[in-house]
N, C-alpha and C positions, 0 to 999 in steps of 0.2 A: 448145767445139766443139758445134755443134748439127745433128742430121740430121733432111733432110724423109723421111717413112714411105715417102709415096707415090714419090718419086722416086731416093731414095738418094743425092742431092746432099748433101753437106756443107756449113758455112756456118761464119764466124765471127764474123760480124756481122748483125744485123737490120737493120741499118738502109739503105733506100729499097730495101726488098725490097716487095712484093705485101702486101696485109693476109692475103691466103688463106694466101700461103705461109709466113708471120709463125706464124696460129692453128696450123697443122699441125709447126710445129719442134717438137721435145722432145733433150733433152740424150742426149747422145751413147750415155754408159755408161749409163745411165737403158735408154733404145730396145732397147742391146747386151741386157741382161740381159731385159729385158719379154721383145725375139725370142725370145731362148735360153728362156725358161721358158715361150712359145708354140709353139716350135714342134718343139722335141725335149728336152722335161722329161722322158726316162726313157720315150718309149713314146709320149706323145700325139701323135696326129694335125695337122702343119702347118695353121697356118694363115696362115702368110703369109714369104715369102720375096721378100726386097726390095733386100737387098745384094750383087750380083751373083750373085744365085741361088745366094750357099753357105752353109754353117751358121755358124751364130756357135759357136764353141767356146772356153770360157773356157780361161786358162794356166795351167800351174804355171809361176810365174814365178821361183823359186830355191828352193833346200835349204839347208839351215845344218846345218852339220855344226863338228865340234871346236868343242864349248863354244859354240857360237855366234858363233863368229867370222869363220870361211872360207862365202861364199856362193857358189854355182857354176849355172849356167845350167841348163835345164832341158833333157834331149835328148830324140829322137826316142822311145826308150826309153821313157823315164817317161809322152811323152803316151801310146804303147801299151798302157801301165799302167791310165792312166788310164777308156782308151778299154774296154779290155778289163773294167772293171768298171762301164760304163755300160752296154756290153752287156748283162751279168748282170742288172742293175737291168731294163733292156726286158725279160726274158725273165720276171722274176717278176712285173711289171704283166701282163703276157701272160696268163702263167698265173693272176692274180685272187689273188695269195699273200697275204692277209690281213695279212702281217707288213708292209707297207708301209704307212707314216702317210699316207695318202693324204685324211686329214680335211680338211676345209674349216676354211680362219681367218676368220673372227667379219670380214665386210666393212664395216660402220660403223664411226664412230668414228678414232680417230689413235692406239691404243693400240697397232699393231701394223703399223709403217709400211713392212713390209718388201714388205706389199700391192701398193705405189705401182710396184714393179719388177717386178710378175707372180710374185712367192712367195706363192701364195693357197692352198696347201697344205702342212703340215707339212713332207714331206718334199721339197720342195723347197727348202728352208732346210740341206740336206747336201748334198757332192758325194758322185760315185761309189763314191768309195772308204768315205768318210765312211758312206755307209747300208748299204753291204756288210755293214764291220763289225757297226756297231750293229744289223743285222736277224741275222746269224748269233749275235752278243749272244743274243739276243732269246731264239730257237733255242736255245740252248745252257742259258740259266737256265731255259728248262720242261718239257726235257730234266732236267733234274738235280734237278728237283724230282721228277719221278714215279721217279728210280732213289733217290732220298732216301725217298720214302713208299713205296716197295717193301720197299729195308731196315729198315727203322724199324717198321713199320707204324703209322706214326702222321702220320695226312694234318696233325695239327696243326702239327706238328711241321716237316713240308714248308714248311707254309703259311710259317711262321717266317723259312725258310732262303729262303727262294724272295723274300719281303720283303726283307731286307737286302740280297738280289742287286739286287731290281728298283733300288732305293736306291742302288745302286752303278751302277747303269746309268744313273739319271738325271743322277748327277754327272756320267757318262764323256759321255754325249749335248753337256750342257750345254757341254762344254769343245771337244767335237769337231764343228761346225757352220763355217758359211762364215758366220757373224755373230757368230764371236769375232771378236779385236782382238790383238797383240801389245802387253803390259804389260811396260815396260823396265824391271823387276824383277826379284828369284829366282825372282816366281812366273812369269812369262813372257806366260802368255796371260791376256787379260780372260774370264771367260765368256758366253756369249749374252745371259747378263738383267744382266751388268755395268751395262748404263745400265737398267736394271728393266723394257725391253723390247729384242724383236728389232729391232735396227737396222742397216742397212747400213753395211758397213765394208770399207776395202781394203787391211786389212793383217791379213787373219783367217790363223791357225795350224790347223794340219793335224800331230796328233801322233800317232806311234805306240804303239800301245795295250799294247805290253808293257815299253816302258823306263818308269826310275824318277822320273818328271819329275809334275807336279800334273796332273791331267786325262785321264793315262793309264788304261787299264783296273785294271794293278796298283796303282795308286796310290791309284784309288778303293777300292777294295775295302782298302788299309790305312785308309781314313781310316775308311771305314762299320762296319767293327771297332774302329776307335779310340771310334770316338763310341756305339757300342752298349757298350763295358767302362765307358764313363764314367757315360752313364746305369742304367748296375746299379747301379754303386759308388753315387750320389747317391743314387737309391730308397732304396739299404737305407740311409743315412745317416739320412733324414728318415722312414722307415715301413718296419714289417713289413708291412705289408699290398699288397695285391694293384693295381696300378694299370690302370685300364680307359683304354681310348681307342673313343671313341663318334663317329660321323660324323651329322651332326645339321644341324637349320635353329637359327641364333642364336632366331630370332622365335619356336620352337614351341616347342624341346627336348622333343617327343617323348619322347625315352627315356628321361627322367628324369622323368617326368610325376607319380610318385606320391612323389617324396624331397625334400626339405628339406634346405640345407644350411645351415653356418654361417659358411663362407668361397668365394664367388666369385671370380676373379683372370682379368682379358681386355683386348684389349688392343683396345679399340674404333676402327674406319676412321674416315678423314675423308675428305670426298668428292671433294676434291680429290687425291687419291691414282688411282694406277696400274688398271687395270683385273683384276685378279687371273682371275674365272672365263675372261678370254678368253689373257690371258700364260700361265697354269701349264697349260692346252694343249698347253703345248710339252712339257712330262712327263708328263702325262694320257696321252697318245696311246704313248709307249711303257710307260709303267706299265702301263699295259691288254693290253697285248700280252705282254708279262712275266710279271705275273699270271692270265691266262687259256688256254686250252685252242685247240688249233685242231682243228674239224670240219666236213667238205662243206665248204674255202676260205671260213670264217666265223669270227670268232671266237665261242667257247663258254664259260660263267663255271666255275670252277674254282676259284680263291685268290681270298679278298675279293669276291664276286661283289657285293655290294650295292654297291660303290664304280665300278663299271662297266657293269652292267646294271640293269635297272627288270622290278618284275614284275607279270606282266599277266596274272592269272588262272591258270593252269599254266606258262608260260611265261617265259621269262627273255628280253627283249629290247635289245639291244646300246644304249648311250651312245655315241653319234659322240659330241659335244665338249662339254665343261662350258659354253661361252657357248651354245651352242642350247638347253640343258635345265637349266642353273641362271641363267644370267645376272639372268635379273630376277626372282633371290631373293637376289644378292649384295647388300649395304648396300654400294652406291658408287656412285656418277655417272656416267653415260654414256649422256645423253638417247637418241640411236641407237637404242637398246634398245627404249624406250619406241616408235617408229616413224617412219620420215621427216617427219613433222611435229612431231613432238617436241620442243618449244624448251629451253633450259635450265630456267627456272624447274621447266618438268615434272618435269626430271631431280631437283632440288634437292628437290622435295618430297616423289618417290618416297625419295629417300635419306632424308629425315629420318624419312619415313613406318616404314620399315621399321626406325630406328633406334631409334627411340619402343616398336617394339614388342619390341624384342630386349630393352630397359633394362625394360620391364613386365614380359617373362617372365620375365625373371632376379629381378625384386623378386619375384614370384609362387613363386620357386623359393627363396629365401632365408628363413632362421630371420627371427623378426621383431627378433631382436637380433645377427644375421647380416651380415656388411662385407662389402660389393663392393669391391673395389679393381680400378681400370683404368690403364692405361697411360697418356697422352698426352704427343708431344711436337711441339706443335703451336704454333703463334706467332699467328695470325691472329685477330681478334674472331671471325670467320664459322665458326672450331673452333670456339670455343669457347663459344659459340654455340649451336654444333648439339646440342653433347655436356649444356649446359646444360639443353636444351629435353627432351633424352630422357630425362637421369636425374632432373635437379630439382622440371621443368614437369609431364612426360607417367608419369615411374613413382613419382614423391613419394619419391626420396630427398634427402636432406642430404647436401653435404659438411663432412664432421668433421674432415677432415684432406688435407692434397696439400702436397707436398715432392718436390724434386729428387733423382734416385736416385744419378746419377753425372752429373760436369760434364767437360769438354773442359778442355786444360790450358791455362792464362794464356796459356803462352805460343806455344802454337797459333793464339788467336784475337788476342794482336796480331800475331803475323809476318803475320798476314794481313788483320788492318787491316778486319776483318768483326764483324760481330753473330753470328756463328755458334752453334750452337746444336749440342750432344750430350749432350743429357739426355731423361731419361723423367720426365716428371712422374707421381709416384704420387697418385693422387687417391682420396684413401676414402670410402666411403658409407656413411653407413646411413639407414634410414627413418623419415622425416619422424616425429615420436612425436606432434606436434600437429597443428592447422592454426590458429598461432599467427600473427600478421598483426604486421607492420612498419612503421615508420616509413622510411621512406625516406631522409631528410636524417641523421637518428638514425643509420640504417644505414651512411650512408655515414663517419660520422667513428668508428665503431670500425672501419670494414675500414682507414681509413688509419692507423690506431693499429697496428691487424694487421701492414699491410705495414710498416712501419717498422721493428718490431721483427723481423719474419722477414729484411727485408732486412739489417737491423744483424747477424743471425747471420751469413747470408752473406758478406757482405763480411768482417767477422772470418777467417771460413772459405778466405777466398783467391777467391769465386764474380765472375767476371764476365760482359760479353757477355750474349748472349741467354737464358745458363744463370740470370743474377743477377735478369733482368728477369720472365721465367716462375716463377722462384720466391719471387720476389715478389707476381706477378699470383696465386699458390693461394692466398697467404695471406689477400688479399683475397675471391678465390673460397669458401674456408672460412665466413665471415664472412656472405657473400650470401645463401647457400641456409642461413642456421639454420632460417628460418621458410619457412612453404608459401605465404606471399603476402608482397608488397611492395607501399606502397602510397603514393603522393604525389597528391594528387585524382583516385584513381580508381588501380587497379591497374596495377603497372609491369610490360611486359613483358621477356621474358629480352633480346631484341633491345638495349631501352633500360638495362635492368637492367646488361649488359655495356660497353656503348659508356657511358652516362651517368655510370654509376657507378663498374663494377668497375675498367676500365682508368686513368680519372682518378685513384679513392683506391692503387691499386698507385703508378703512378708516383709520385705525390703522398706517396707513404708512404716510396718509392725516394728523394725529394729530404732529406725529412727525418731519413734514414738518416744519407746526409751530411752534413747541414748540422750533425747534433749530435755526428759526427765533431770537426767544426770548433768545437765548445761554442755552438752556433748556437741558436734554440730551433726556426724552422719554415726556415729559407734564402731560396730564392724563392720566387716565387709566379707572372712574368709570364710567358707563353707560350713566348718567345722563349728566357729564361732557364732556364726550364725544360730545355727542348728541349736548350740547346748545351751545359749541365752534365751530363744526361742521357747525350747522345751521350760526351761528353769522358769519364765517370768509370765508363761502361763497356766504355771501349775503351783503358782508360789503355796510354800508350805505343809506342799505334800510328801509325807517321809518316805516313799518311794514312788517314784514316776512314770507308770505304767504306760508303754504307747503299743495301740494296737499298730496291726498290720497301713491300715488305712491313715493313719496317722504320723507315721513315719512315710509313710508315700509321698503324701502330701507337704509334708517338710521337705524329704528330701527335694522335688519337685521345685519348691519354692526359693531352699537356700543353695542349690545345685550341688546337695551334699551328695556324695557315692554312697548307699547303704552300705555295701561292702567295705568301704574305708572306715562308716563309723563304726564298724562291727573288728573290724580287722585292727584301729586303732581303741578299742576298747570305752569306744566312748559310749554305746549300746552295749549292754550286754544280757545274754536270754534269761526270759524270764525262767525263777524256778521258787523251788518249794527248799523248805527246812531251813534249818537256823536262825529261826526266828522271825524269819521274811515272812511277809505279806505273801499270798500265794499271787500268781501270775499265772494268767491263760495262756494255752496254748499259741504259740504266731503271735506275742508280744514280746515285746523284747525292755527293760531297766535303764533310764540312765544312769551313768556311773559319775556318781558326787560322793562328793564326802556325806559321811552318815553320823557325824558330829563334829563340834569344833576342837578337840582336842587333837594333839600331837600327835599320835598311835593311830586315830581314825586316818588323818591325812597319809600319814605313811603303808598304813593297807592298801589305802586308794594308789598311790603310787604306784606298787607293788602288785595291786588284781590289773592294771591298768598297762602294766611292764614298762611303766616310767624310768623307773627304777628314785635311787637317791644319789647316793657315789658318783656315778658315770651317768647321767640323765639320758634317757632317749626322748629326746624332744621331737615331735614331729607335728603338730601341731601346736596354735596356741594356746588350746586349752589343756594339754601338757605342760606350757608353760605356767598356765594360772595356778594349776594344782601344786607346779612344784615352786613356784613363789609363795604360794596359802602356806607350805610344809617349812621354808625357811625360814617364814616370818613367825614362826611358830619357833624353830629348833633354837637356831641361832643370834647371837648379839647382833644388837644393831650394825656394829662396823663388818662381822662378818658376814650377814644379810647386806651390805651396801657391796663389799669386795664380791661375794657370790653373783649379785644381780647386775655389777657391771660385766662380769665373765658372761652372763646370760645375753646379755644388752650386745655385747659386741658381735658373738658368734650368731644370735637371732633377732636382729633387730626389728625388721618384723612384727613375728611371735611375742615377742618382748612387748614392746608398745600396745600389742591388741589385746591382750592379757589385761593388762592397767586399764585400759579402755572398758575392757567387761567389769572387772573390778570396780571401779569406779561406777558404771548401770549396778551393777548387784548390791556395791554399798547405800546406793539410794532408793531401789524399788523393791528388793527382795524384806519377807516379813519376818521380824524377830526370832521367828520358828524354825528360819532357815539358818542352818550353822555356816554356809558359804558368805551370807551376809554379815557375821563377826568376822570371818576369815578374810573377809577382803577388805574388811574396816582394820584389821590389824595390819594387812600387808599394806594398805596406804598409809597410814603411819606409818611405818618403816620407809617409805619410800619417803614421805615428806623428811624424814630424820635428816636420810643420806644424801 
């Protein structure tokens, strides 16, 4: 359903309407919601009334009551309820009451799409009742802090108590907005940054802040004592000593400007991630209110002042929103920032810029025989990449060491038939000791001796999926950065350095893992082979094999497949929906296996694959393997031996690297896999003949 603005017609079709009256539709609840937060957001002055000149007032559209089960309509009653606490809300805009998040949200950018429906301010992202609470919230913890430093006489002391409330409040906020979600779970509701921004939703929860459910006010307030008992307990576990917490630029570190340490530990962005200074806005703007004083309908710093005001000569002046006054000091992407002309690249280089210098200050703040250890778990060349160019390129450390901390279980990532990934890769540093220079080719055949052996732990370990393939790619990584240059005629960059080298000897190292599983000495070598062993021996026993977009990059990348050839020779094929399939998302794309061990399945596969049977088109050897699996299937031994010398002679090749896979697949792939019968029957046959 689509409404024109200007006229209040409805439509439900475009089509052989006017171009004019085409460009002016917009979606229905889209309009509804725009109107409503133009023209009676709590106080502001109309500007446009269009739908028979009456207000749009959104519903409480049912109550759930006993256990969640009985739902019952909403009566005249409750909208009076409702009504009678939007009033409240007009009278405090009225009155200029400082406790209303009345902040502006960060307008570039797609990081906060709640924009697109006229929520361009904080608190227009709560109903009524929703900001009632949470402003008398508000009210009530900076209350209880000045009757806390009264008794006490220790404002530190306040400051303390008045923190774990504000803390408690941001959990309550987070749960209690009109851009939660109901989660059909015990926990019940999603909260507002569940998808890692405010996003419009039409089944958001509305909970009452004194029963004992997640999200309540009681509830927060056990968990923010929960989790304050457990950070003592751990402190005194790991140190007597005193732990500071410092609010700082990564780039400058200021406050630590005269100390040396000997262990660093961070957990470095990647610029493809979320917009942080403009999202935690949403907590920013009541933390500030929490923490601070109200005087002359302003607010005044009080608890944490430097976390909310800037000082300007005697003076303490107010922080409206972290994306206006920190944005373009966060290390992250959001060309926007940079100015409406701004193109990506711009973005890309401000981020690296600022990333280069974070990894400098920290070498500059480190003992000289002092480890950085950082976080990443990141799958992409263009991570790793970046993180490359800042710590290797631009601050002269080395990685000494990077291993997976924790993996996702086996059997997570086949039910789901994904590359999935739940690990943190720990990556350690330390500082380059020389500027020892590299052979390049030299280089590259210890990092796949590296990855080999790192893979071979893993797999032992149970490790698959996207966990086995990154923690393979450190050990290469390890390997790359010994020395401060790399050189093949003429100095290799990190760019070429990762795509050329790292990712080909990782997987290259990931193949020979396996193959000497199988008492193999190197397995494959061709592209193609690469690639379908790859996929198969890291998704063992998933009945369809889902690779995103980023996932096939990165193989290709590694095994120097052509996406276009595995697509064109049918070894990928697009994901889609019916016949029984698993569904598949959009920009994934299937591998093409057999989809059981029988006769008739292999002959499909031939057949979707344009193998053919009769006249084979071989072009690859994973063509070959499929159409060896389908003989040792069809035909007698003596004519599976006459067929496979006719294959042997015209592909020899093909032929041998076929058995080669067969031979991996008979030994690593799991019972579940019908390719693993299939290749256990075609080597019989081979031993026969």
């Amino acid at each position: 359903m689509q409404i024109d603005p200007e006229t209040g017609k409805h439509y439900t079709k475009k089509q052989g309407l006017p171009k004019e009256i085409k460009n002016r539709l917009e979606g229905y609840i889209k309009f509804a919601l725009k109107l409503y937060n133009k023209e009676i957001a709590f106080g502001e002055t109309t500007a446009q009334r269009s739908v028979n000149k009456t207000l749009i007032i959104p519903k409480l559209f049912a109550k759930v009551k006993n256990g969640f089960t009985e739902f019952m309509s909403c009566n005249r009653r409750d909208q009076e309820k409702l009504k009678l606490a939007k009033n409240e809300i007009r009278k405090l805009l009225k009155q200029d009451d400082p406790d209303v998040p009345i902040e502006p949200i960060a307008p570039f950018g797609v990081t906060i799409r709640t924009i697109a429906y006229g929520f361009n301010t904080w608190h227009k992202h709560f109903n009524p009742r929703q900001l009632i609470v949470a402003i008398k919230l508000v009210k009530l913890i900076r209350e209880a802090g000045k009757i806390i430093e009264k008794e006490t006489k220790s404002i530190e002391y306040a400051e303390a108590v008045v923190t774990y409330l504000a803390i408690s409040l941001a959990n309550y906020i987070r749960h209690n907005s009109i851009v939660t979600s109901v989660e059909p779970t015990r926990k019940f509701v999603a909260h507002t940054l569940a998808l890692r921004r405010p996003t419009i939703t039409w089944n958001w929860v509305d909970i009452n802040p004194t029963i004992d459910v997640i999200g309540s006010w009681t509830k927060s307030l056990e968990h923010t004592s929960a989790g304050l008992k457990y950070l003592v307990a751990s402190v005194k576990i790991f140190s007597d000593q005193k732990v500071k917490v410092l609010k700082d630029d990564a780039t400058l570190l200021n406050s630590i400007i005269n100390k040396n340490f000997n262990l660093i530990i961070t957990d470095p962005p990647y610029y493809d991630d979320v917009q942080y200074a403009e999202i935690s806005d949403f907590y920013y703007v009541w933390l500030k209110r929490a923490l601070s004083d109200v005087a002359e309908r302003r607010l005044v710093p009080r608890f944490l002042p430097e976390a909310f005001f800037e000082r300007i000569g005697e003076d303490w002046v107010e922080v409206s929103t972290q994306w206006e006054k920190y944005a373009l000091s966060e290390v992250s992407l959001n060309p926007p920032r940079l100015g409406t002309n701004a193109t990506k690249e711009d973005g890309v280089a401000h981020f690296q810029n600022l990333l280069n210098s974070s990894f400098t200050t920290m070498a500059s703040r480190l003992k000289e025989k002092g480890l950085l250890v950082t976080y990443y778990a990141h799958t992409s060349p263009e991570a790793w990449k970046a993180l490359l160019k800042a710590g290797w390129e631009s601050a002269g450390f080395r990685v000494t060491n990077a291993f997976p901390l924790a993996t996702e279980s086996a059997q997570s990532v086949v039910s789901r038939g994904k590359l999935s990934m739940d690990t943190s890769i720990l990556v350690v540093w330390r500082k380059i000791a020389s500027d020892g220079v590299a052979d390049a080719s030299k280089l590259y055949d210890e990092m796949v001796e590296a990855a080999a052996e790192r893979a071979r732990e893993l797999i032992n370990a149970g490790w698959i999926g996207r966990d086995l393939v990154i923690g393979t790619l450190a050990a290469a990584l390890s390997v790359a950065t010994k020395y401060r240059e790399v050189r093949v005629m003429g100095r290799v960059n990190t760019d070429t350095l990762v795509e050329k080298y790292v990712y080909p000897a990782a997987y290259l190292g990931l193949v020979r893992a396996y193959a000497r599983k199988a008492e193999l000495r190197d397995g494959v070598k061709s592209p193609e082979a690469m690639f379908y062993l790859l996929v198969k021996v890291t998704l063992p026993g998933a009945k369809m094999k889902t690779l995103e977009s980023t996932d096939i990059r990165i193989l290709s990348i590694g095994t120097s497949m052509d996406v276009r050839e595995a697509v064109n020779n049918r070894i990928l094929l697009p994901g889609r929906e019916g016949g029984g399939a698993r569904v598949a998302k959009a920009k994934t794309m299937v591998l093409a296996e057999p989809a059981s061990a029988s006769r008739n399945a292999v002959a499909e596969l031939l057949t979707l694959r344009d193998v053919g049977i009769e006249s084979p088109n071989i072009r690859c050897s994973v063509d070959m393997l499929h159409l060896l699996e389908y003989y040792a299937l069809a035909y007698s031994r003596r004519e599976f031996a006459r067929l496979a010398e006719e294959l042997k002679s015209k592909y020899p090749t093909f032929f041998d690297e076929a058995f080669s896979m067969a031979r991996i697949f008979s030994r690593v792939l799991p019972k579940s896999d019908p390719e693993m019968h299939l290749c256990r029957r075609m080597l019989e046959e081979e031993e026969r003949f």
